[in-house]
C-alpha positions as CSV (number, residue, x, y, z in Angstrom):
1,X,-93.5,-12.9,89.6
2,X,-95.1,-14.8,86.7
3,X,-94.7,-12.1,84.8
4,X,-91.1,-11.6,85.0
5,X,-90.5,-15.6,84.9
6,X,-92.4,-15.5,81.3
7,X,-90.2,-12.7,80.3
8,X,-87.0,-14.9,81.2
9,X,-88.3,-17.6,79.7
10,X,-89.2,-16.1,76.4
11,X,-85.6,-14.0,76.4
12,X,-83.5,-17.6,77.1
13,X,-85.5,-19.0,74.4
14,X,-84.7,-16.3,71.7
15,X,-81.1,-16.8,72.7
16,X,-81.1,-20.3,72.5
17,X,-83.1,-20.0,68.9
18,X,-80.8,-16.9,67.7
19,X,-77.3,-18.8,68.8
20,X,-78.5,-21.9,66.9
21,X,-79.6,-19.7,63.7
22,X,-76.6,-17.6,63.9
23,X,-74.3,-21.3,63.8
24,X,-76.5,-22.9,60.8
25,X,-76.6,-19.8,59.1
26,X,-72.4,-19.2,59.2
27,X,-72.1,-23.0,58.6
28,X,-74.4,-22.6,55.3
29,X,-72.6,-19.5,54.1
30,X,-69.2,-21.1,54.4
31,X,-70.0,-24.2,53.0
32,X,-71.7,-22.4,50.1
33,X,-69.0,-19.9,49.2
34,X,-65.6,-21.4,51.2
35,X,-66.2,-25.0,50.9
36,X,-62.3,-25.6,50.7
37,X,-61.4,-23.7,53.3
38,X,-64.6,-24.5,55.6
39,X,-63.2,-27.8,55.1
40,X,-59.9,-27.5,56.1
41,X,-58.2,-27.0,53.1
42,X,-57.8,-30.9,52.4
43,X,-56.4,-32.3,49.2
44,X,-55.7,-35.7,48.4
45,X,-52.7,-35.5,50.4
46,X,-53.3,-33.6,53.5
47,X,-54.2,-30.0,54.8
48,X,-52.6,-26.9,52.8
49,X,-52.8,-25.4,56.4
50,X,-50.3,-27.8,57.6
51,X,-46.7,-28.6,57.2
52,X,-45.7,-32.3,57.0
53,X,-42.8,-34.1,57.5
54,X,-41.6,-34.7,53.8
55,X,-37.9,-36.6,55.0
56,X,-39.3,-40.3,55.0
57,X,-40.6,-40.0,51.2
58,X,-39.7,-42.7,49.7
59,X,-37.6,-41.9,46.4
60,X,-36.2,-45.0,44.2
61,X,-32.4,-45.4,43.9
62,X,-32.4,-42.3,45.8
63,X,-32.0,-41.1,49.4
64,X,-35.2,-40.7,51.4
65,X,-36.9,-37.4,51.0
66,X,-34.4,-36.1,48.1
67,X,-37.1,-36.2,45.4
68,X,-39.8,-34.0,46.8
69,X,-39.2,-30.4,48.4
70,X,-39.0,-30.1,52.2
71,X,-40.6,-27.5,54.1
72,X,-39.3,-26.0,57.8
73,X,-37.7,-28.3,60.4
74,X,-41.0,-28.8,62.4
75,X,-41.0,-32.1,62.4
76,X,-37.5,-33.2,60.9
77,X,-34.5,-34.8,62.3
78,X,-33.8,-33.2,66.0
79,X,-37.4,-31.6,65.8
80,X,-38.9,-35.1,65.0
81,X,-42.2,-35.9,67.0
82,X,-40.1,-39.0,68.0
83,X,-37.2,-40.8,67.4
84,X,-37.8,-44.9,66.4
85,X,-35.5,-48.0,66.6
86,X,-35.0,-49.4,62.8
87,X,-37.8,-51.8,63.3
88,X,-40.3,-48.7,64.0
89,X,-40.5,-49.8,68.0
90,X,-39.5,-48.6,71.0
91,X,-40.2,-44.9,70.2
92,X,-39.1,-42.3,72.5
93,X,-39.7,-38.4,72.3
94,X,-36.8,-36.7,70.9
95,X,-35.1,-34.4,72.9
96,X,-34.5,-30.3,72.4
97,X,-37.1,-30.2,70.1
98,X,-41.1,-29.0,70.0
99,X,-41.9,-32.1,68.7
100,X,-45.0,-30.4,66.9
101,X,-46.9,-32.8,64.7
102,X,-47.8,-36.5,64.8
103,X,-45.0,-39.0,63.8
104,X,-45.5,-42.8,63.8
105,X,-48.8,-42.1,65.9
106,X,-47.3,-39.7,69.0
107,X,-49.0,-36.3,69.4
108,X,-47.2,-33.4,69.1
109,X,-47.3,-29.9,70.3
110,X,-48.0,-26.9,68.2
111,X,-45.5,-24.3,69.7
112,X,-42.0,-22.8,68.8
113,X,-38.6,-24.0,70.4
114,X,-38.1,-21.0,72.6
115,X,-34.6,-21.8,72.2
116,X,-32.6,-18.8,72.5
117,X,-29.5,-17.9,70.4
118,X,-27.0,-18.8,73.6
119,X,-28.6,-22.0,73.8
120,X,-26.0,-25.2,72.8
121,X,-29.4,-27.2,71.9
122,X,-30.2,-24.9,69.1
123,X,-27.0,-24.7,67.9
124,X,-26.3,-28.7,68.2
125,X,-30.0,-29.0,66.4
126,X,-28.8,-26.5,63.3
127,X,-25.7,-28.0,63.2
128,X,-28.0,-31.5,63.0
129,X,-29.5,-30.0,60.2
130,X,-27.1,-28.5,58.1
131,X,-25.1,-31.6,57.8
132,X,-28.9,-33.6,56.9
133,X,-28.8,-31.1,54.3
134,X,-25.9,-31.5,52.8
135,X,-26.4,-35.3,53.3
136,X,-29.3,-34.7,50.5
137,X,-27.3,-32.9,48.6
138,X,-28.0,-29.3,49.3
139,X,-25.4,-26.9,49.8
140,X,-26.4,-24.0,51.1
141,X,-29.6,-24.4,53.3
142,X,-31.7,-21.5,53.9
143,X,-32.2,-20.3,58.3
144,X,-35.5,-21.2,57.1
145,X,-34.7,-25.0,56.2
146,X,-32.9,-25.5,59.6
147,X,-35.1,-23.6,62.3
148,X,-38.4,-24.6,62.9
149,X,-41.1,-21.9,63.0
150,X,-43.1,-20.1,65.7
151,X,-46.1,-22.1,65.3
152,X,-44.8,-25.1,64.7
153,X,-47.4,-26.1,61.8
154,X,-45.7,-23.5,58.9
155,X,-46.9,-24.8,55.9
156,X,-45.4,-22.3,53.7
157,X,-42.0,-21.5,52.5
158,X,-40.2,-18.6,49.9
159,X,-39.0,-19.6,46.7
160,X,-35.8,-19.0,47.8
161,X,-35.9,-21.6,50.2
162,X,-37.3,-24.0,47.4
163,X,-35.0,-22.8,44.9
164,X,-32.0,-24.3,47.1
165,X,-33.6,-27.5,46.9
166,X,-33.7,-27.4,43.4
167,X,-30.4,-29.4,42.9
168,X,-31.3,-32.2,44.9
169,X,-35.1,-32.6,43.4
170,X,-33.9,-32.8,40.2
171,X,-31.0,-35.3,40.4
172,X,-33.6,-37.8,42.2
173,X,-36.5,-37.1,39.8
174,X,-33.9,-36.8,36.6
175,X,-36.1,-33.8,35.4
176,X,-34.5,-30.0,34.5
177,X,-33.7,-27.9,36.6
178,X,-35.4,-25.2,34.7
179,X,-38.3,-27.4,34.6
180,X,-38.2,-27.1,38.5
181,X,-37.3,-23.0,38.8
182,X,-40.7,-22.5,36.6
183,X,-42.7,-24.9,38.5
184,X,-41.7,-22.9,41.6
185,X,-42.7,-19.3,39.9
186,X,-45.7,-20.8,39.3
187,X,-46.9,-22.2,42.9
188,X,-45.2,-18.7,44.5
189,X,-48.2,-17.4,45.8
190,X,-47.4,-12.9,46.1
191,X,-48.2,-10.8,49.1
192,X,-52.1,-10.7,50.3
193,X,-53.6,-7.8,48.8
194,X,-50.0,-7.3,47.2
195,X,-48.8,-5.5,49.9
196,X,-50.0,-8.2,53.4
197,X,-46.9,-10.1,54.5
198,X,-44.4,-11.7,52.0
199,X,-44.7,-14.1,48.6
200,X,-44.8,-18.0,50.1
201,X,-45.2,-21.4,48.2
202,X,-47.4,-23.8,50.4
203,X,-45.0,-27.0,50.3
204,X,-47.9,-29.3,49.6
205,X,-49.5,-27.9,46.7
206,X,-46.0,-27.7,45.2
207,X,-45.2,-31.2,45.8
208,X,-48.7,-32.3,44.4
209,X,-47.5,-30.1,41.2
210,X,-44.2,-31.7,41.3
211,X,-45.7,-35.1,40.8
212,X,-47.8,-34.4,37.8
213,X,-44.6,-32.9,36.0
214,X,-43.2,-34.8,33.2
């Protein structure tokens, strides 16, 4: 009986010493080699990893949110987190929505709409969204820029969902819009491995490139 309560002892204690090796050793190689990403991918201005809601920007003699690029509807207009009286109080969660991120300090959900293509909230939510586009100034929105995405987070969009925005950015900024079309080549990041999934720009890093162009 000793004998085989030794044994136990000695095997839980390996485990407990190998499980604790095996997390410092993974937490040392990461930080070593993938700080960034061990990290969370943060920048001065948030998470790569995550979209934000780029609608309240403030943009000088301009409409809110006209002078930086927007990414998917996750968090914008019906899809906000929540919906606020002028004076920021009295917040209640919008309706029809996921509601996925954190607005005016209300947690989301990170989930899609599940709204199907008969459903009269998605279309009333589109519609909601068309006409906020071409409130900005942008004609043609892309599906992209008036559905929200399966995870709720999407960070990412195609250049040809940035490109539509092109008009708008550069009226508020009073910069080229061939300035803009190259700054948008540059941050389109091309297929994983060139041939994994599709060519994305991650909305952040372009805006952070957008405010260091002259």
């Amino acid at each position: 009986m000793l004998i085989n309560l030794r044994r136990s002892l000695v095997f839980a204690l390996i485990a407990i010493v190998g499980t604790l090796a095996y997390a410092l050793v993974g937490t040392g190689v990461s930080q070593l080699l993938f700080k960034g990403a061990a990290n969370g991918s943060l920048t001065a201005n948030g998470s790569t990893l995550i979209g934000q809601n780029w609608a309240a920007t403030k943009c000088p003699g301009h409409a809110l949110g006209s002078c930086v690029f927007h990414g998917r509807a996750d968090d914008t207009g019906p899809y906000a987190a929540v919906v606020c009286a002028a004076t920021a109080k009295n917040c209640t969660p919008a309706a029809g929505g996921d509601n996925p991120l954190v607005a005016n300090g209300s947690d989301g959900e990170s989930a899609a709409t599940n709204l199907g293509p008969r459903s009269a909230t998605l279309l009333a939510n589109t519609k909601a969204l068309v006409a906020y586009w071409h409130k900005l100034g942008v004609a043609n929105p892309t599906p992209d820029l008036v559905t929200t995405s399966g995870s709720g987070y999407d960070p990412d969009i195609t250049a040809t969902d940035a490109l539509v925005q092109v008009p708008m950015v550069a009226q508020a900024r009073d910069v080229s819009e061939a300035a803009l079309r190259q700054l948008i080549a540059k941050e389109n990041h091309g297929a994983q491995l060139g041939f994994l999934g599709s060519s994305y720009i991650d909305v952040l890093q372009l805006n952070e490139a957008l405010a260091k162009l002259r």
